[in-house]
N, C-alpha and C positions, 0 to 999 in steps of 0.2 A: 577532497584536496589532500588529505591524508596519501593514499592511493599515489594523486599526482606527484606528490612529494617526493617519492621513494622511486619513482619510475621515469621522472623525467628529470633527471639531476643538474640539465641546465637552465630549469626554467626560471621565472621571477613570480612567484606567486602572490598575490595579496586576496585574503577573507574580507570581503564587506557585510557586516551584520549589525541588524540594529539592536542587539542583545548582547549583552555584558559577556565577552569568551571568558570564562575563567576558571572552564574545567569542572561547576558544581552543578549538580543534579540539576536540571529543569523541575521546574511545580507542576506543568505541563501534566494534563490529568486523561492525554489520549492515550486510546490503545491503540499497538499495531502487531497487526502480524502478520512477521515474515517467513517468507518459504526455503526452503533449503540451500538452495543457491543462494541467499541473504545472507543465512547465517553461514556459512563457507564462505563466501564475500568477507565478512565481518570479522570472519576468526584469522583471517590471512594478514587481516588489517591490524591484528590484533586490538581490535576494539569489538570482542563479543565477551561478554562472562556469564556464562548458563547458568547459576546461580541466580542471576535474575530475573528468567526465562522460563516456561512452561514449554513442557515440548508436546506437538500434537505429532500424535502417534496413530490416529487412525479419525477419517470424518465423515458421520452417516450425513447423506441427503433425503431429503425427500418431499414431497408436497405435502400440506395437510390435508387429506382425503379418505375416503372410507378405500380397504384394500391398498392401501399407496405400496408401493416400492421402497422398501430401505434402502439404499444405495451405500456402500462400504469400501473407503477407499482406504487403503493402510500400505503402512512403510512396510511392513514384514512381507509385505507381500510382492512388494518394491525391491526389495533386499538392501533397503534404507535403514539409517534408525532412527529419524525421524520424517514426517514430509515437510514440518518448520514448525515456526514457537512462538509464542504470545507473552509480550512483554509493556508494562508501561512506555509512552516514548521517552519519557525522560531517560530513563534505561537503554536505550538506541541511542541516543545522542551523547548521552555525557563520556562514556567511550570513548565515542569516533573525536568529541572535541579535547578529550585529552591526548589521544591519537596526534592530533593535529599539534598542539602543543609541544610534547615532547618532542616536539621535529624543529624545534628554535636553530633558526638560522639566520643570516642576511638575507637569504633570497628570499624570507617566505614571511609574510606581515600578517599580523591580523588586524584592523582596522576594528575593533570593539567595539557598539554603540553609535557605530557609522553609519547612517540611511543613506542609499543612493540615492537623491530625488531628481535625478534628469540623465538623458543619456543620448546620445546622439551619432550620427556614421560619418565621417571625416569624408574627405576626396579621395585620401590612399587606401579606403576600406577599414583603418583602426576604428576603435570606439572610444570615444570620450566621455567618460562618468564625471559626474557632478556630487559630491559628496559633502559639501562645503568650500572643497577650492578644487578645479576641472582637472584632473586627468585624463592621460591618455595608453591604451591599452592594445595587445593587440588580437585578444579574444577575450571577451567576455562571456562568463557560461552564470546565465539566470535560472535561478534552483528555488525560489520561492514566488508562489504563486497565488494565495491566500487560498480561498472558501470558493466553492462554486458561486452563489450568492454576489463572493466580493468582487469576483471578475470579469474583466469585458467581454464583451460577445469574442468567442471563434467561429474560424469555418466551421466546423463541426460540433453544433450544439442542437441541445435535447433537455426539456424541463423533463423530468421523469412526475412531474406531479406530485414526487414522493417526500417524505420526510424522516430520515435514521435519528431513532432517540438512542442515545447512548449512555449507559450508565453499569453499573454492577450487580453480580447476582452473587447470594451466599446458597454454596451447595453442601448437601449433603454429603458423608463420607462415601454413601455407597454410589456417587459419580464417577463414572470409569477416569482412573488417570490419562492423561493424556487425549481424552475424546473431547473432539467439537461437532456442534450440532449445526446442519443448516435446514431450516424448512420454509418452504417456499406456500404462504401462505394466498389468500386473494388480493391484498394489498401491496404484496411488496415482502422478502424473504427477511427471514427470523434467524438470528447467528448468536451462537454461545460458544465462548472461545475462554477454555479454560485458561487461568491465571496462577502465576506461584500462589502459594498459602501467603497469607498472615497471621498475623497472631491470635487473630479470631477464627481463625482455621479453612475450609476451602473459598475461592470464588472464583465467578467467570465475570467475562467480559460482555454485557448485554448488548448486540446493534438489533435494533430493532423499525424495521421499515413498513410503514402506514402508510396510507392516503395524507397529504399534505393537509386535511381540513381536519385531522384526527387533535384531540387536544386530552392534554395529562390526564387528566380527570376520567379521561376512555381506558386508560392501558392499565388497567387493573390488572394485583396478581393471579386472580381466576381465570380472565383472559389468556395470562402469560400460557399457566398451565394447561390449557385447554387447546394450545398449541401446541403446544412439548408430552401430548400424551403418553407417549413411551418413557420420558424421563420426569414426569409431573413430582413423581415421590422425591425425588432425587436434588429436588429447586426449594432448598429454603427459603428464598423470598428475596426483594427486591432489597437494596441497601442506596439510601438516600432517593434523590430526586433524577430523571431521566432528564439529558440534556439534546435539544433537538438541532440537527443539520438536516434542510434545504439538499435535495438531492439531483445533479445533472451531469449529463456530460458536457465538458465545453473542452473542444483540443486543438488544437495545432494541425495543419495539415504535414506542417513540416519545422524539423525541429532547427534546421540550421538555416541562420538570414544570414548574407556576410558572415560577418567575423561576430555573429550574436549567436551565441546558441542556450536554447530552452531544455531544461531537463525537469522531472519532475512537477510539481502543480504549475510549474512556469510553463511547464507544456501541456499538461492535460488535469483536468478533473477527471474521474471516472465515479461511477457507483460504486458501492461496497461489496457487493454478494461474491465477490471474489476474494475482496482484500486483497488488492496485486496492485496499488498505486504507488508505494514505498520501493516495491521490488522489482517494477518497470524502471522508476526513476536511478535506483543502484545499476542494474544493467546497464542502463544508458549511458554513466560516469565511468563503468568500468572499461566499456568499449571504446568512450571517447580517449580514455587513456592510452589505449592501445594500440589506438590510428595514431595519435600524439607520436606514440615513441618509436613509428616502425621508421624516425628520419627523411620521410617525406616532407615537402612544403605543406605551411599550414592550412592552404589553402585545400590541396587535396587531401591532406588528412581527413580534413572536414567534409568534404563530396563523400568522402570514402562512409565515414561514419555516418552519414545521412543514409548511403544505400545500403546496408550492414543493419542497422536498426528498424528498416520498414519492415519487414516482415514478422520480426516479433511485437512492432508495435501493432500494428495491424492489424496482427491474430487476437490480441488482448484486447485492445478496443473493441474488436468487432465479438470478442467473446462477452465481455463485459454487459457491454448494451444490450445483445441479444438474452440473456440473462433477464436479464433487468426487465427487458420487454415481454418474454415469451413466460417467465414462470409470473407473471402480475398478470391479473383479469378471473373472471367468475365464470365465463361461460362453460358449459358443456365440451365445446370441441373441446377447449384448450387445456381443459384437463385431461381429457383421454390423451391429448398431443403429446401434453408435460409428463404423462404416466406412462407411455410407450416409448420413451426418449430414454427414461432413467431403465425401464425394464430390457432395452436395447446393449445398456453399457451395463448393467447387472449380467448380463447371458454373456457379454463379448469380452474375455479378460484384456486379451489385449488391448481394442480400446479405450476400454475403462483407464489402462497403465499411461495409455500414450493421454490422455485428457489428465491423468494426477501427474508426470512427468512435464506438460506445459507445464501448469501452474506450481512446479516446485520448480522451474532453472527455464522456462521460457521456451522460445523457439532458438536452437542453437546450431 
């Protein structure tokens, strides 16, 4: 909204949330991390402060396997300075909703502690929200979508089986600055995504993806390390308790009904092994901006931004899932498959660049 605010100067906008706006930190104890286009996104908006922010600067892959492939993607080599940054979400958000804030106007409300609880499509195509007492609108754009777990079935849904625990890891000094780790083990891919310091001195951000029947009591620090062999020395150890999320894809075929339109978990769950769910949903707000302001009726705006966004939704989903699917499993083939895929983008620069340029700024 922020975005919208500055860019469509006749509009009437009103924020419905059922959290207090009021510009203070979120307790919010998730991580995210975003890709370069995110944070370019965010600094325009002026709601990014690097100070916050870990920046990843180079990230190996690999499988866990006897001989695997290190796989090494880096901005230097991009001629980036970074490929994006890892920060609490409270940190993402309180920004963007001071962002939003300082932009006090008539046209633009925030509705604080307001739940929508019903919503419905008129005869002339408006939409009428129900918040306590019925309004009526004449685009609605839905941006929360809860938990895989909390959401109704979509056309395009997938139990992954899996389960991401997530919690924090205390590293060693000698952890390269700016390096994230992914490794693709037999249950589901392993991700360490460094974090600023504390005062306690380094950590990372632990996702951790099992078999859905795995239970705490399994994910011992031995195990940890016994994954992370290359960096085993390097992993001080776990800090508190691992938190578990339920892993699937559930999405939208299509982002725009009438005058409804779905962004972010309102459109799609995805898996994690990307970390590209935040910075699909930015794209998508950025381009609907864009259709908004080229003066067209809202309704083609809307056609427009529907056809405009398939292809990089598209690519993501179908990268995502096949992720998800193809580095999970024990057998034979599909390790020799997963180890000639990565030793394919090891030998080939330039595809290696065009797979790390998707996932820093999408398909453009």
């Amino acid at each position: 909204l922020a975005n919208a605010a500055g860019a469509l100067p006749q509009a009437e906008l009103q924020l419905f949330d059922a959290r207090a706006l009021d510009g203070q930190r979120s307790a919010d104890a998730r991580v995210l991390a975003l890709n370069l286009g995110s944070v370019q996104q965010l600094q325009r908006l002026q709601a990014w402060e690097p100070a916050r922010a870990e920046p990843i600067l180079e990230v190996s892959v690999s499988q866990v396997a006897p001989g695997r492939t290190d796989l090494r993607l880096r901005a230097a080599e991009l001629g980036q300075p970074l490929l994006g940054a890892v920060l609490p979400y409270g940190d993402v958000l309180q920004p963007l909703e001071q962002a939003w804030l300082r932009l006090a106007a008539p046209r633009l409300a925030s509705r604080s502690g307001q739940k929508v609880t019903a919503m419905k499509t008129l005869a002339d195509g408006r939409i009428e929200l129900d918040a306590g007492v019925a309004e009526t609108f004449d685009l609605v754009v839905l941006a929360e979508g809860g938990l895989f777990t909390e959401q109704a079935p979509r056309p395009w849904r997938r139990d992954y089986g899996q389960t991401a625990w997530i919690g924090t890891l205390r590293l060693r000094a000698d952890w390269p600055r700016g390096l994230a780790v992914e490794r693709f083990t037999r249950q589901g891919p392993l991700a360490v995504l460094p974090l600023p310091d504390d005062a306690a001195a380094r950590r990372a951000s632990l996702v951790w993806c099992t078999a859905a029947d795995e239970t705490p009591q399994q994910l011992t620090e031995a195990r940890l390390r016994a994954l992370l062999p290359d960096c085993a020395r390097a992993v001080q150890g776990l800090e508190g308790p691992l938190k578990p999320f339920p892993l699937g894809l559930n999405a939208q075929t299509r982002l725009v009904q009438g005058r409804l339109l779905r962004i972010g978990n309102a459109a799609q769950a995805l898996h994690p092994v990307a970390g590209q769910g935040l910075n699909l949903g930015l794209r998508d707000a950025h381009q609907l901006v864009s259709c908004l302001r080229d003066g067209a009726s809202l309704d083609a705006a809307l056609t427009r931004f529907e056809r405009q966004r398939l292809p990089d939704r598209l690519a993501l989903l179908g990268t995502t899932d096949g992720l998800a699917r193809v580095f999970t499993g024990d057998t034979a083939a599909l390790g020799l498959a997963r180890e000639a895929g990565l030793r394919l983008l090891q030998a080939l620069p330039p595809l290696r660049q065009t797979l790390a340029r998707q996932l820093m700024f999408g398909i453009r």
